[in-house]
C-alpha positions in Angstrom: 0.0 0.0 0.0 1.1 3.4 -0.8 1.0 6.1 2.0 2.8 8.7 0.4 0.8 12.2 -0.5 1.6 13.1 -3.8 3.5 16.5 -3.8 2.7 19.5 -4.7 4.7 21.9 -8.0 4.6 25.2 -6.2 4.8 26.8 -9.0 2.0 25.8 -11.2 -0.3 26.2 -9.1 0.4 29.7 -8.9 0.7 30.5 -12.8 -3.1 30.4 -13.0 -3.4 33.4 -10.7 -0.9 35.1 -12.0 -1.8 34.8 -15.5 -5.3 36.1 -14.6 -4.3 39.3 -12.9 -2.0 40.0 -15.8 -4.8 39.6 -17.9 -7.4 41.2 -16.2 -4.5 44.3 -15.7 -4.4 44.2 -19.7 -7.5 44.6 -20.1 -8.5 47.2 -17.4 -5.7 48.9 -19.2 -7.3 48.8 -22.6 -11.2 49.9 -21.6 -10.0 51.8 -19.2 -9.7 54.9 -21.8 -12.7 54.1 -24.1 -14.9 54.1 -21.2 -13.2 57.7 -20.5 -13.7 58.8 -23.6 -17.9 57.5 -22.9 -18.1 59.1 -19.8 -16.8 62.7 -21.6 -19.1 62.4 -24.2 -21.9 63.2 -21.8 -20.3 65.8 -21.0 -22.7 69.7 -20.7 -19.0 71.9 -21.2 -16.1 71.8 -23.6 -14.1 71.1 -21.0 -12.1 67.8 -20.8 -11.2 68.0 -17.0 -14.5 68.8 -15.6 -17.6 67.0 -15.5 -20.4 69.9 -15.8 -23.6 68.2 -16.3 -24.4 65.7 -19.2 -25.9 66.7 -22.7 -26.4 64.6 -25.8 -24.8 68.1 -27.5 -22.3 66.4 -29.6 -24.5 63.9 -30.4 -26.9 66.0 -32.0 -23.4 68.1 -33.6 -22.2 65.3 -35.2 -25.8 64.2 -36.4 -26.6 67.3 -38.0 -23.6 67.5 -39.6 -23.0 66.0 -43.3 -19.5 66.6 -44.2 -16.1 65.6 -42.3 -15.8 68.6 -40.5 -16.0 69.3 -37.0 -19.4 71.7 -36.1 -18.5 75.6 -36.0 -18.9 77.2 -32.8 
């Protein structure tokens, strides 16, 4: 009869988690600035540092618009 415990790789048993925080790291770091640019969008003012309210403004801008070209102001 066998009474030995089969031993454990210390290391491969950790790769999973590690692999996953990298990953989840990567991809917090690549929405992370598209859901930045959503938030903005909302945004009542030009301003890029302030949240002022939220608007559909540019919305509406860039669907009345036909050409290329940015709305004038």
């Amino acid at each position: 009869m066998n009474t030995r415990t089969p031993r454990r790789r210390r290391g491969a048993a950790r790769r999973p988690r590690f692999a996953l925080a990298v990953t989840a790291v990567f991809f917090a770091l690549l929405y992370l600035p598209v859901a930045v640019v959503v938030l903005f969008s909302f945004n009542g003012q030009k301003s890029l540092t302030v949240l002022h309210g939220t608007s559909l403004r540019w919305y509406a801008a860039s669907s009345t618009t036909t050409s290329s070209s940015p709305p004038s102001a």
